[in-house]
Biopython code that builds the backbone (N, CA, C, O; Angstrom):
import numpy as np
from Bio.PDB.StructureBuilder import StructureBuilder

atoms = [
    (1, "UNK", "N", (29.540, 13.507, -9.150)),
    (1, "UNK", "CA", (28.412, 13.493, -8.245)),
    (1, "UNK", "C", (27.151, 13.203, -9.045)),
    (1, "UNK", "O", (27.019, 13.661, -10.180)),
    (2, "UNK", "N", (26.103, 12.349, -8.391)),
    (2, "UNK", "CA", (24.726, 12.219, -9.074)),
    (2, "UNK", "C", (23.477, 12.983, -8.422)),
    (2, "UNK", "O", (23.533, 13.253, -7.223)),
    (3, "UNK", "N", (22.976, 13.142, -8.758)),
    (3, "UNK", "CA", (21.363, 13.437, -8.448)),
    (3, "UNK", "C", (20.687, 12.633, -8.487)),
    (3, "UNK", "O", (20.549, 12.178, -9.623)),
    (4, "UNK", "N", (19.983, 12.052, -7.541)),
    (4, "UNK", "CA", (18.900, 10.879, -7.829)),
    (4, "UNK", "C", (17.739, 11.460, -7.036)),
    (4, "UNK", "O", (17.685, 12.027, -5.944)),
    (5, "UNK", "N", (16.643, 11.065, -8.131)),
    (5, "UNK", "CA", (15.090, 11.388, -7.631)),
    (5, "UNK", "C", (14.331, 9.663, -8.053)),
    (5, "UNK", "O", (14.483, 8.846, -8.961)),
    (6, "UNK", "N", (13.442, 9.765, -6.733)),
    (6, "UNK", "CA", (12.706, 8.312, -6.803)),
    (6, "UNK", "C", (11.539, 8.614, -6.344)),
    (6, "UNK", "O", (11.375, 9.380, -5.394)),
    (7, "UNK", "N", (10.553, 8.001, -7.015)),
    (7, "UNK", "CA", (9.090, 8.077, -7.156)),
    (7, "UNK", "C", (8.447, 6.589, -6.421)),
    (7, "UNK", "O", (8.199, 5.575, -7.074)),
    (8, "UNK", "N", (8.242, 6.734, -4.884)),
    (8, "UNK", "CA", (7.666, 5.423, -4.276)),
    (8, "UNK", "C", (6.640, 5.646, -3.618)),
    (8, "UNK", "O", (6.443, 6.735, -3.080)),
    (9, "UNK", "N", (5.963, 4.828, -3.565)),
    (9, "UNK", "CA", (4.919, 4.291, -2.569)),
    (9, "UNK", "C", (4.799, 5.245, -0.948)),
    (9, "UNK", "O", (5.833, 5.256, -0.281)),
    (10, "UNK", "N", (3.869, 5.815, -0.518)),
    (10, "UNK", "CA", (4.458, 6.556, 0.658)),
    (10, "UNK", "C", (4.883, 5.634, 1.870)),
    (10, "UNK", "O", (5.691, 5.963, 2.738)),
    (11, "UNK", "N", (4.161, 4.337, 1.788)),
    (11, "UNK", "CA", (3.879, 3.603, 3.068)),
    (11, "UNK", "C", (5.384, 3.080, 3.017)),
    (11, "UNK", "O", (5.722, 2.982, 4.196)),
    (12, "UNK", "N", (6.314, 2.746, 2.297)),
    (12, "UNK", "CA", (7.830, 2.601, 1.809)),
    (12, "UNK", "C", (8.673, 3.512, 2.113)),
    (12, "UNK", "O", (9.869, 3.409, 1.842)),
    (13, "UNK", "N", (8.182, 4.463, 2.680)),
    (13, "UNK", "CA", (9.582, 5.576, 2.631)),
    (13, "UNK", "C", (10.456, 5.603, 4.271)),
    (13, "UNK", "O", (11.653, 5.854, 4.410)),
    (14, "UNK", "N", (9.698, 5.349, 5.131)),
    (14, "UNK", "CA", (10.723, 4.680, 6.451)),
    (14, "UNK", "C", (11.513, 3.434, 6.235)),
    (14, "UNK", "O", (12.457, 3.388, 7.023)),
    (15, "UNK", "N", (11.463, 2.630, 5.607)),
    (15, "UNK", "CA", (12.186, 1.595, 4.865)),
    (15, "UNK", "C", (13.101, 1.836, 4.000)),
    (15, "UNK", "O", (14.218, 1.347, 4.169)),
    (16, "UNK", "N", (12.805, 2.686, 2.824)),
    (16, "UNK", "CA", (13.847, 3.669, 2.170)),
    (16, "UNK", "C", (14.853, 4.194, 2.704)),
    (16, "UNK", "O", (15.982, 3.906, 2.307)),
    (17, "UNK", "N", (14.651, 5.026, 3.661)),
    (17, "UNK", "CA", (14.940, 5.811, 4.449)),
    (17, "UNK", "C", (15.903, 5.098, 5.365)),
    (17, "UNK", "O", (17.016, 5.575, 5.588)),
    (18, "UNK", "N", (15.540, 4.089, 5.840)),
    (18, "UNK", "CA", (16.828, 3.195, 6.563)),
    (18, "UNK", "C", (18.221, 2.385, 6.083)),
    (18, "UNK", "O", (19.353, 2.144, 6.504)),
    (19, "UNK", "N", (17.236, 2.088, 4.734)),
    (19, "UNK", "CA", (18.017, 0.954, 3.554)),
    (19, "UNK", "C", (19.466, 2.360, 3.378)),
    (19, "UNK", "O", (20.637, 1.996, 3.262)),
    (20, "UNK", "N", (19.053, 3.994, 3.393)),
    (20, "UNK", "CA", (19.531, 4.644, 2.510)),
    (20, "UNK", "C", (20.902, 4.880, 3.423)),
    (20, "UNK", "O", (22.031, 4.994, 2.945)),
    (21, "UNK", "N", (20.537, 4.935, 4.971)),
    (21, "UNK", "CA", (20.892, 5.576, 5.846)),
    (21, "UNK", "C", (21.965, 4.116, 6.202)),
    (21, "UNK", "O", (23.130, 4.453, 6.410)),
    (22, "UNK", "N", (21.729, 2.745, 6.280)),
    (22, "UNK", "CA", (22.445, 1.952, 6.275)),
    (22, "UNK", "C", (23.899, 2.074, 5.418)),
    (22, "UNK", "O", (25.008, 2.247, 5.923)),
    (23, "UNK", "N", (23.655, 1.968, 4.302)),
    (23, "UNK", "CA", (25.458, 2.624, 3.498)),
    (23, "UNK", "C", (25.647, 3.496, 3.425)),
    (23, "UNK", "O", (26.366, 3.743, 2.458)),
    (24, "UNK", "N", (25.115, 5.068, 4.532)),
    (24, "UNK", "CA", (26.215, 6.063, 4.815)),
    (24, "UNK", "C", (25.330, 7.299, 3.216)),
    (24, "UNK", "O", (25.933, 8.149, 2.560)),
    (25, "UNK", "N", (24.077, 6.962, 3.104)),
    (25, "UNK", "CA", (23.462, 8.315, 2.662)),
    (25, "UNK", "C", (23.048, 9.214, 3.987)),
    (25, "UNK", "O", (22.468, 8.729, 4.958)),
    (26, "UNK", "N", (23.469, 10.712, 3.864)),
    (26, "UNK", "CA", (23.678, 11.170, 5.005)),
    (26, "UNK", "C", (22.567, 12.170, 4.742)),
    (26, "UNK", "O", (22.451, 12.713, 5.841)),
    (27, "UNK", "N", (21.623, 12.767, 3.873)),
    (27, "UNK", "CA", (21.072, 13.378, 3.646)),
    (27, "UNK", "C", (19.785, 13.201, 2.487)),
    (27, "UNK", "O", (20.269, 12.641, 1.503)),
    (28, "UNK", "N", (18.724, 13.411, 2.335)),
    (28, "UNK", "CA", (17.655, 13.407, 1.436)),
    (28, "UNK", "C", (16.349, 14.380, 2.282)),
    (28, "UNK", "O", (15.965, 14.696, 3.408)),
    (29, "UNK", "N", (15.878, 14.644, 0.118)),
    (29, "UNK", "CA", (14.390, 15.731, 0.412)),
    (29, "UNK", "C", (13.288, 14.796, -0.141)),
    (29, "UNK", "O", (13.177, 14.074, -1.132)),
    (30, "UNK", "N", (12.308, 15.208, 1.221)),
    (30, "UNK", "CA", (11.312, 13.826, 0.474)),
    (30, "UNK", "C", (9.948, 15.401, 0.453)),
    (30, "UNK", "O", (9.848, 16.442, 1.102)),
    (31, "UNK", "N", (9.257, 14.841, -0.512)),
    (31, "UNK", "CA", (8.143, 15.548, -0.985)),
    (31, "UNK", "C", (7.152, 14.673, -1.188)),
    (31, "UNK", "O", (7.340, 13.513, -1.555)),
    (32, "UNK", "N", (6.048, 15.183, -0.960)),
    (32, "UNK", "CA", (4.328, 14.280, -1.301)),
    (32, "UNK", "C", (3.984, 15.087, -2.892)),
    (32, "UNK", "O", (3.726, 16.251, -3.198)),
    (33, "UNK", "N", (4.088, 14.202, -3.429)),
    (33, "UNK", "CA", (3.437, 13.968, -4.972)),
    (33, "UNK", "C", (3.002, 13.379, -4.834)),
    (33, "UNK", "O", (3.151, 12.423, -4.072)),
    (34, "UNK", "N", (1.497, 13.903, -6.146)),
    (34, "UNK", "CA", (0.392, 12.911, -6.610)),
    (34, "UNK", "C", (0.653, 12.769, -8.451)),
    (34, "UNK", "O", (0.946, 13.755, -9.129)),
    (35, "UNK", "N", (0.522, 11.715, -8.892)),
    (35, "UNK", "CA", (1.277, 11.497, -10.264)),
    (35, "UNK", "C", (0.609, 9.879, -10.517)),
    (35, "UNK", "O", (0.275, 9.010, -9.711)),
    (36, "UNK", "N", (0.592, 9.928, -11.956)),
    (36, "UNK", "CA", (0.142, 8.208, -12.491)),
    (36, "UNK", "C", (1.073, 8.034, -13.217)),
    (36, "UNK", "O", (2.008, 8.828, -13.314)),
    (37, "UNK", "N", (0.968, 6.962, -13.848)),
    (37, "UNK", "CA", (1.765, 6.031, -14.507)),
    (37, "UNK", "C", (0.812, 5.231, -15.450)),
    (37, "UNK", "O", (-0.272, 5.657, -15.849)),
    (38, "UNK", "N", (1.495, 3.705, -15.833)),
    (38, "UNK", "CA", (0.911, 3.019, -16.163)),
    (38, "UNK", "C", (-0.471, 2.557, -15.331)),
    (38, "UNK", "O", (-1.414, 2.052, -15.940)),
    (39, "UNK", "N", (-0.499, 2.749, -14.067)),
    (39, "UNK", "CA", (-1.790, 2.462, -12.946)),
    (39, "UNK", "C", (-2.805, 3.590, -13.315)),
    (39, "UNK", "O", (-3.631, 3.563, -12.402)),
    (40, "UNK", "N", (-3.167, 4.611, -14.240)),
    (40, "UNK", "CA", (-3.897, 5.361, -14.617)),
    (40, "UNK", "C", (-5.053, 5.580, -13.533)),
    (40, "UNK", "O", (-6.243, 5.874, -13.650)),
    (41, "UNK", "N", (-4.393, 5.371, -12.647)),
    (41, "UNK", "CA", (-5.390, 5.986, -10.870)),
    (41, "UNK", "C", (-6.772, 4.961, -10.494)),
    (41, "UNK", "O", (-6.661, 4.321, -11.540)),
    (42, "UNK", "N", (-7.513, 4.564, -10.078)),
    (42, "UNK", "CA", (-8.359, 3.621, -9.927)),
    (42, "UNK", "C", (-9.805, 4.115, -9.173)),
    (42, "UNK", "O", (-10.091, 5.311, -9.125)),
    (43, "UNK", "N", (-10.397, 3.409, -8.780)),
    (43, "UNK", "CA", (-11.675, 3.788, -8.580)),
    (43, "UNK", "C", (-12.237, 3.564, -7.318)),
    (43, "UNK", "O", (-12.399, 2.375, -7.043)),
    (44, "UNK", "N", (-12.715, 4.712, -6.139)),
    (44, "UNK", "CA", (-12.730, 4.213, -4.573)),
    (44, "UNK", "C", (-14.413, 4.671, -4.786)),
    (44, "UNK", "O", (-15.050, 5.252, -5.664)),
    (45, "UNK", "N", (-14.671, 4.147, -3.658)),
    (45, "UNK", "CA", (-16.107, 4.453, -3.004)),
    (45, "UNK", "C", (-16.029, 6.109, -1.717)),
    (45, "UNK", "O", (-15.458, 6.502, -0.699)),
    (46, "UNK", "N", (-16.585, 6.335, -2.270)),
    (46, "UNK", "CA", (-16.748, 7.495, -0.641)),
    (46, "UNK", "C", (-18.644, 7.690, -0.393)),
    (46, "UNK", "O", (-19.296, 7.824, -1.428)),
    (47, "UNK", "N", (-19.371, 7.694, 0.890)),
    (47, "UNK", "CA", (-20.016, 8.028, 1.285)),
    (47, "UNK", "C", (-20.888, 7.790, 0.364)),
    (47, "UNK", "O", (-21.653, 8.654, -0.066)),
    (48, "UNK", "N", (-20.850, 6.196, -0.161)),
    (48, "UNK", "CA", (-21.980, 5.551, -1.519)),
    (48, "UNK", "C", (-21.803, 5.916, -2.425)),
    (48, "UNK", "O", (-22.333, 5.233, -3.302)),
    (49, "UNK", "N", (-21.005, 7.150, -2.942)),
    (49, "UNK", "CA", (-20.857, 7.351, -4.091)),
    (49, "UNK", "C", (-19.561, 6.672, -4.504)),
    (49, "UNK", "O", (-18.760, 6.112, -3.755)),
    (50, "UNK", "N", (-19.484, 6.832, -5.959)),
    (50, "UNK", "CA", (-18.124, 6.200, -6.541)),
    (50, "UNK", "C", (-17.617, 7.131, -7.168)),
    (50, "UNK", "O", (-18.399, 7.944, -7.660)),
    (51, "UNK", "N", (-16.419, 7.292, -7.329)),
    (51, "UNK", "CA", (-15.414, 8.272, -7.953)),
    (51, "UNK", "C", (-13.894, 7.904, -8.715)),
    (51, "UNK", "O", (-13.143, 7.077, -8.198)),
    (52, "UNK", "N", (-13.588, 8.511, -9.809)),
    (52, "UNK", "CA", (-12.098, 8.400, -10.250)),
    (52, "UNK", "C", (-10.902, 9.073, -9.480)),
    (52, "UNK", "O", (-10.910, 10.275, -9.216)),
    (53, "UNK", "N", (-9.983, 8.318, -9.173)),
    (53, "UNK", "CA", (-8.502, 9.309, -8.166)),
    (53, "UNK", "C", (-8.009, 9.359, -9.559)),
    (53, "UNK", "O", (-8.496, 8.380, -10.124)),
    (54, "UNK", "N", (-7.367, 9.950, -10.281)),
    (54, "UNK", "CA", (-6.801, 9.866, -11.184)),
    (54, "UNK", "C", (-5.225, 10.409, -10.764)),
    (54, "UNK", "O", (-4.508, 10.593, -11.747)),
    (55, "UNK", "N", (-4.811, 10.592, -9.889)),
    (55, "UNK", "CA", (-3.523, 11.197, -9.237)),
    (55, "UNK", "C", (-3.731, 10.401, -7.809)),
    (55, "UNK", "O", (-4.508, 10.514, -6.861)),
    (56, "UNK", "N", (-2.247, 9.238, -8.270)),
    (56, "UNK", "CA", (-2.599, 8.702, -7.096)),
    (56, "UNK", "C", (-1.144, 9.247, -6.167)),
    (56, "UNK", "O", (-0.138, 9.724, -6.692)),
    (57, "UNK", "N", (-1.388, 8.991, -4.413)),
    (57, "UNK", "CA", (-0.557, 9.642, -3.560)),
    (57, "UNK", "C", (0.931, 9.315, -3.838)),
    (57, "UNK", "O", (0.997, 8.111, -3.589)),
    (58, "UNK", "N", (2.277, 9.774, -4.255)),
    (58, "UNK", "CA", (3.067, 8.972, -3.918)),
    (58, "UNK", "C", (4.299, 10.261, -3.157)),
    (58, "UNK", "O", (3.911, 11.301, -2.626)),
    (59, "UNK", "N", (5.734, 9.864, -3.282)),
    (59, "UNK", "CA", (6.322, 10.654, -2.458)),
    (59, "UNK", "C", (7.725, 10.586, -3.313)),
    (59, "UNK", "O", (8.008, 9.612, -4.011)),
    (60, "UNK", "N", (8.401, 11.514, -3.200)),
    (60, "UNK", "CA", (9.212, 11.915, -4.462)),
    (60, "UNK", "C", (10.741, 12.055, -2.869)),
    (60, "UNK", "O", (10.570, 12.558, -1.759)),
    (61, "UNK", "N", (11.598, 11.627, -3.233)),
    (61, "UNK", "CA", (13.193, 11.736, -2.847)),
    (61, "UNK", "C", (13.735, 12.200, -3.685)),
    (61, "UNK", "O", (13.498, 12.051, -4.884)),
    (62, "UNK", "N", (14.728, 12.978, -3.087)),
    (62, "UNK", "CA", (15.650, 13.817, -3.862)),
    (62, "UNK", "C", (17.165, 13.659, -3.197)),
    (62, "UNK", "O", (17.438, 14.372, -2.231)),
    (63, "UNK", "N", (17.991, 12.876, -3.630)),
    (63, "UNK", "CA", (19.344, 12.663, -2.796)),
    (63, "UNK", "C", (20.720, 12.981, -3.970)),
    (63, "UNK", "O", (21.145, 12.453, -4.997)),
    (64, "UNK", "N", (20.976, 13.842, -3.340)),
    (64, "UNK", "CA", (22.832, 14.202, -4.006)),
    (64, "UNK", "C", (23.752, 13.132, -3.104)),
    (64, "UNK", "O", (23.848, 13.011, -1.883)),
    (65, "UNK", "N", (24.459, 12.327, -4.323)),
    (65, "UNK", "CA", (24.867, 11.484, -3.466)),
    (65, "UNK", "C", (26.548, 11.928, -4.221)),
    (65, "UNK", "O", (26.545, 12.796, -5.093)),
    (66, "UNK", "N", (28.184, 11.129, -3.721)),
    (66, "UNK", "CA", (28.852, 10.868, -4.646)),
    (66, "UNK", "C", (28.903, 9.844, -5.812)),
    (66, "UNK", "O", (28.034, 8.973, -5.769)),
    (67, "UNK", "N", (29.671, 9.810, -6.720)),
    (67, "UNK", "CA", (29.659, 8.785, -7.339)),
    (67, "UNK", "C", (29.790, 7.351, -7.302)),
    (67, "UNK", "O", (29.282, 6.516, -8.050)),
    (68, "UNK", "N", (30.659, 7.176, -6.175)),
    (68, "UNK", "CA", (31.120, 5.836, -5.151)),
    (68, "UNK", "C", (29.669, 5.297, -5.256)),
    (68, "UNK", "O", (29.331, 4.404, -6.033)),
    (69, "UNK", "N", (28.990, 5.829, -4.536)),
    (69, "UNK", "CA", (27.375, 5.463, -3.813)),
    (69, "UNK", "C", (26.517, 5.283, -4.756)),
    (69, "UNK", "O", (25.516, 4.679, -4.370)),
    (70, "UNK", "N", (26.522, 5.616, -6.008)),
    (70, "UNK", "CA", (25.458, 5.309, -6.548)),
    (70, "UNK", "C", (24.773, 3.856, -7.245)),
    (70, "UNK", "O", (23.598, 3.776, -7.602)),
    (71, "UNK", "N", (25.559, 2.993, -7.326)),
    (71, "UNK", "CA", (24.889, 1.902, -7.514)),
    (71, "UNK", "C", (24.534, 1.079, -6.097)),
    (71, "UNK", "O", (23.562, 0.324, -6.060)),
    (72, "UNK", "N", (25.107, 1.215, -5.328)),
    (72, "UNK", "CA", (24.639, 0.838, -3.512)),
    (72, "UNK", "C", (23.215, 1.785, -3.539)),
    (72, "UNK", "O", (22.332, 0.934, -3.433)),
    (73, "UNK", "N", (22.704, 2.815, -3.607)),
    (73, "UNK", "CA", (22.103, 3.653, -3.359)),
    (73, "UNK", "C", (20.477, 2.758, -4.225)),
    (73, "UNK", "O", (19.458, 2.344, -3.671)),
    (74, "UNK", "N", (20.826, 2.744, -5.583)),
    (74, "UNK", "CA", (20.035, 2.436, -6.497)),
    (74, "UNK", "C", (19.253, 1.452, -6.125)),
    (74, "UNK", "O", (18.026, 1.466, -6.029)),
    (75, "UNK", "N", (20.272, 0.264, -5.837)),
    (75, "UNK", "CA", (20.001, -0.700, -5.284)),
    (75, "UNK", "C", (19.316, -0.939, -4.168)),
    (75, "UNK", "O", (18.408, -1.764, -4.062)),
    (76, "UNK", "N", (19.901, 0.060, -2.973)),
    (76, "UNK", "CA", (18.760, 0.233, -1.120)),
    (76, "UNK", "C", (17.739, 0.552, -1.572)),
    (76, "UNK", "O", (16.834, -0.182, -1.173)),
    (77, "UNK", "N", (17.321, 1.558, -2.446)),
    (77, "UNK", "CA", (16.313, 1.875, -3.061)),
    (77, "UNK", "C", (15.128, 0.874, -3.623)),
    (77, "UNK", "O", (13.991, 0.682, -3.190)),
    (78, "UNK", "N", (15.773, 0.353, -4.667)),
    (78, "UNK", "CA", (14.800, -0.590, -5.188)),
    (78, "UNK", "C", (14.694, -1.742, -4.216)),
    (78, "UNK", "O", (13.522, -2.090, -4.357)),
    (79, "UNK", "N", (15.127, -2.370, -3.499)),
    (79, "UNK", "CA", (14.480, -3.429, -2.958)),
    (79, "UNK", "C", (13.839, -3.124, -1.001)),
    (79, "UNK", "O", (13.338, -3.951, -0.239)),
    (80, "UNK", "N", (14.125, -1.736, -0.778)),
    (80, "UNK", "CA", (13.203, -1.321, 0.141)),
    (80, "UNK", "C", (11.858, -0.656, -0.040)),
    (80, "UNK", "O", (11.142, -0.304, 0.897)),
    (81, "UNK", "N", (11.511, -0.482, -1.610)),
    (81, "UNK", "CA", (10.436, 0.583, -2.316)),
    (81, "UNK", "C", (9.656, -0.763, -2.700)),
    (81, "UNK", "O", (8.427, -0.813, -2.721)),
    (82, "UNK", "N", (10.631, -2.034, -3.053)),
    (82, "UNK", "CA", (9.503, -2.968, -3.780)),
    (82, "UNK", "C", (8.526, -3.671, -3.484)),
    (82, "UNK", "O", (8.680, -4.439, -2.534)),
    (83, "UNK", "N", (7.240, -3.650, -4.168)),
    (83, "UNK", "CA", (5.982, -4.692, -3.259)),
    (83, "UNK", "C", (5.685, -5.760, -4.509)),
    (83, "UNK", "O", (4.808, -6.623, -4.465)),
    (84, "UNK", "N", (6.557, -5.539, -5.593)),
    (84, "UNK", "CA", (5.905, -6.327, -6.760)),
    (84, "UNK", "C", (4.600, -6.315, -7.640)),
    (84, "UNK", "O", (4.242, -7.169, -8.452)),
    (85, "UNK", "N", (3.971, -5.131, -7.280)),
    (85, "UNK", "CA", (2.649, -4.735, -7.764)),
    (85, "UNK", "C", (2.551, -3.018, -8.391)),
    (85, "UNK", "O", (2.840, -1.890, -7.993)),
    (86, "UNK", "N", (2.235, -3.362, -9.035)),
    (86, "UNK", "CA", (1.944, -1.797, -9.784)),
    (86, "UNK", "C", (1.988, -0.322, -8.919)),
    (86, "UNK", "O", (1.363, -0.097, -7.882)),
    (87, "UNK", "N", (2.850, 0.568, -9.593)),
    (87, "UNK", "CA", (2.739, 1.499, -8.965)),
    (87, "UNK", "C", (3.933, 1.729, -8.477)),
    (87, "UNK", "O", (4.193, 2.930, -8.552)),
    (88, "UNK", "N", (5.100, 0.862, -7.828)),
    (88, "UNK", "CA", (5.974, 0.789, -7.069)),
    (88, "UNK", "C", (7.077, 2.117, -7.336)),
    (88, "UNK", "O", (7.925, 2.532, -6.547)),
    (89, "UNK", "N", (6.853, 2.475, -8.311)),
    (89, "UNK", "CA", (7.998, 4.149, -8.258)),
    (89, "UNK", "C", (9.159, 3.816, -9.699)),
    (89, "UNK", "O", (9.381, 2.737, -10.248)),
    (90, "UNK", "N", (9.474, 4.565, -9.864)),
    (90, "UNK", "CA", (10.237, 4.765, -10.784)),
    (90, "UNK", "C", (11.615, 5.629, -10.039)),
    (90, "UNK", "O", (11.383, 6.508, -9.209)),
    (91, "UNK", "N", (13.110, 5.253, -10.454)),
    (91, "UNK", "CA", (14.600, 6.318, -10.025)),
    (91, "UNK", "C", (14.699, 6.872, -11.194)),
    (91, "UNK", "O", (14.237, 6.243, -12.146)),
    (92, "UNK", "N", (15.311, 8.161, -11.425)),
    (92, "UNK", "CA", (16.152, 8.971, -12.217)),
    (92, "UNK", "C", (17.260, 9.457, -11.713)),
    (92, "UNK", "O", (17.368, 10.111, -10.676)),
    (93, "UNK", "N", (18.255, 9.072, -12.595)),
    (93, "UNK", "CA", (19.665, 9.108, -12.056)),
    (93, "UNK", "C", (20.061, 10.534, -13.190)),
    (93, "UNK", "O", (19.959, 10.475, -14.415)),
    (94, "UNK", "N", (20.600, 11.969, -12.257)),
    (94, "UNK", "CA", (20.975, 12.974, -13.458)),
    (94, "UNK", "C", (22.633, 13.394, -12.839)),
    (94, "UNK", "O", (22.783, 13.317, -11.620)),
    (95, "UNK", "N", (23.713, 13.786, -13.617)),
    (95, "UNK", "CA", (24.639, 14.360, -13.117)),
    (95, "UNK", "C", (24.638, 15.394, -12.291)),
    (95, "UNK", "O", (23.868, 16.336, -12.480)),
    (96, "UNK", "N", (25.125, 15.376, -11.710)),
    (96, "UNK", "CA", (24.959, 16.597, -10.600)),
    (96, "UNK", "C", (26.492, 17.673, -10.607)),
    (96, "UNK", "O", (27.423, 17.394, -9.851)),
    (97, "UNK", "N", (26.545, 18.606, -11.338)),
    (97, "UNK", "CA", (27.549, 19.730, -12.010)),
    (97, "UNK", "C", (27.948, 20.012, -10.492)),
    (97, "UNK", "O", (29.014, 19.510, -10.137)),
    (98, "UNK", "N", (27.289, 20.691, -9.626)),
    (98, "UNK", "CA", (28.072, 21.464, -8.541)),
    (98, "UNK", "C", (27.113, 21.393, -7.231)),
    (98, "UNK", "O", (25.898, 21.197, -7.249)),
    (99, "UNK", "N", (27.750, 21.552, -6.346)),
    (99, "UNK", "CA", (27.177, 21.487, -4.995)),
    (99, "UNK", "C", (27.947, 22.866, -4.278)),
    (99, "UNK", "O", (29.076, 23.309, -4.485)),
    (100, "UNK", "N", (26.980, 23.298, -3.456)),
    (100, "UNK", "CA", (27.596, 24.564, -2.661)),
    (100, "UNK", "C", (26.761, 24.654, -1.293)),
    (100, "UNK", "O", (25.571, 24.963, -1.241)),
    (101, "UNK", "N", (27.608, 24.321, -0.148)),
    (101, "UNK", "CA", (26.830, 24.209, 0.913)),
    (101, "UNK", "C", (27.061, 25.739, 1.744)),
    (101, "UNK", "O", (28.122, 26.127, 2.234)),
    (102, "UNK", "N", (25.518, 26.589, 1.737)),
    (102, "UNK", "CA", (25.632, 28.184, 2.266)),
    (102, "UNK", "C", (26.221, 28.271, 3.297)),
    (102, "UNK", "O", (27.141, 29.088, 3.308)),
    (103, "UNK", "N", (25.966, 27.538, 4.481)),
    (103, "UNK", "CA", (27.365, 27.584, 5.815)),
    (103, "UNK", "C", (28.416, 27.934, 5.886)),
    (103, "UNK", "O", (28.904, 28.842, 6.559)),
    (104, "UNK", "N", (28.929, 27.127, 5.079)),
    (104, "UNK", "CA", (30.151, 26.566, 5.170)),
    (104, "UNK", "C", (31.046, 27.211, 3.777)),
    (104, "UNK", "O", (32.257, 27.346, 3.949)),
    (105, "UNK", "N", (30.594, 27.514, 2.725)),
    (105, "UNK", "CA", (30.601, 27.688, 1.553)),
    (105, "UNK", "C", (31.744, 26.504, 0.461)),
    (105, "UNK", "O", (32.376, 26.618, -0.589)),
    (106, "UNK", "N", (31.501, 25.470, 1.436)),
    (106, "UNK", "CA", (32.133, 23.776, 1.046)),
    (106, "UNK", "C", (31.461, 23.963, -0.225)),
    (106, "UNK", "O", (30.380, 24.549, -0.289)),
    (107, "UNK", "N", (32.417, 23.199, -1.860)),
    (107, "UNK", "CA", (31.829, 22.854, -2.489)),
    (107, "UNK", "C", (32.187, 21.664, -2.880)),
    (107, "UNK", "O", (33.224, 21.245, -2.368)),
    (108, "UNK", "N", (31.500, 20.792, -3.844)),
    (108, "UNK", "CA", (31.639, 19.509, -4.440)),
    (108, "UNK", "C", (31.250, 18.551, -3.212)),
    (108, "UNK", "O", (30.518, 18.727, -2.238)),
    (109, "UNK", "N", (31.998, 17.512, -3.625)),
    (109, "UNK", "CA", (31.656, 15.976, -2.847)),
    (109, "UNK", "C", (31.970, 17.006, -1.289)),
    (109, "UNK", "O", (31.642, 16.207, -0.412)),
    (110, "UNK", "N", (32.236, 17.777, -0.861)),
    (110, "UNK", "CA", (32.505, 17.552, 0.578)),
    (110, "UNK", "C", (31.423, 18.672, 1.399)),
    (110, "UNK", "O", (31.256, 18.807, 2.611)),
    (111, "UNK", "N", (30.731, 19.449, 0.179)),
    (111, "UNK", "CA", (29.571, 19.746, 0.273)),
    (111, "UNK", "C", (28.031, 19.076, 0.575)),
    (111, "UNK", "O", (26.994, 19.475, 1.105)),
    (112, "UNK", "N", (28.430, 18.003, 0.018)),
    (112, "UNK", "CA", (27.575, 16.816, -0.131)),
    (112, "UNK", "C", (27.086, 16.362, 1.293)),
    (112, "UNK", "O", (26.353, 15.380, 1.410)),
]
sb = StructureBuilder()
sb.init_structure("model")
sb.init_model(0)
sb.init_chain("A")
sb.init_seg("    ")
for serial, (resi, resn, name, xyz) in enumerate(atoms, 1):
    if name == "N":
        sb.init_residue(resn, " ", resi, " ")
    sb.init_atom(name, np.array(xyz, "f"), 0.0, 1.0, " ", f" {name:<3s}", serial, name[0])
structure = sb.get_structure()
């Protein structure tokens, strides 16, 4: 089993979200993070004044997937997250040791 966390764009994540749901990802945790990168945050106007964002908005997924799925997964991912311009998110792919679903007390892939 893997763990995958992906760092995208927020306006991308109903697109994600479909790409993921298209090959049978049946579950994900999405969270609002603010985080930089190489884009070291940029510079807006508010109410005439000017200011640094230095944490810009993005949105963090968290999907336990099986192993089958993970290069399909990687893949829905990156080309529903992509705009070709800075910023676009970063995946981390980690092993995922055990799954235990409290219901049911299912573990492994059928926990999943």
């Amino acid at each position: 089993m893997k763990f995958v966390t992906a760092i995208i764009k927020p306006f991308k994540l109903d697109e994600v979200r479909e790409a993921l749901s298209a090959i049978g990802v049946q579950g994900l945790t999405v969270t609002e993070v603010k985080g930089f990168g190489r884009q070291k945050g940029h510079t807006e106007l508010y109410r005439g004044a000017e200011y640094i964002v230095d944490f810009l908005p993005k949105v963090k997924l968290e999907i336990a997937i099986a192993d089958a799925l993970l290069d399909q997964t990687l893949e829905a991912i990156e080309k529903a997250a992509h705009t070709g311009k800075i910023g676009d998110g970063k995946i981390f792919v980690f092993d995922l040791e055990s799954v235990l679903r409290i219901r049911t007390s299912e573990t492994g892939e059928a926990a999943i």
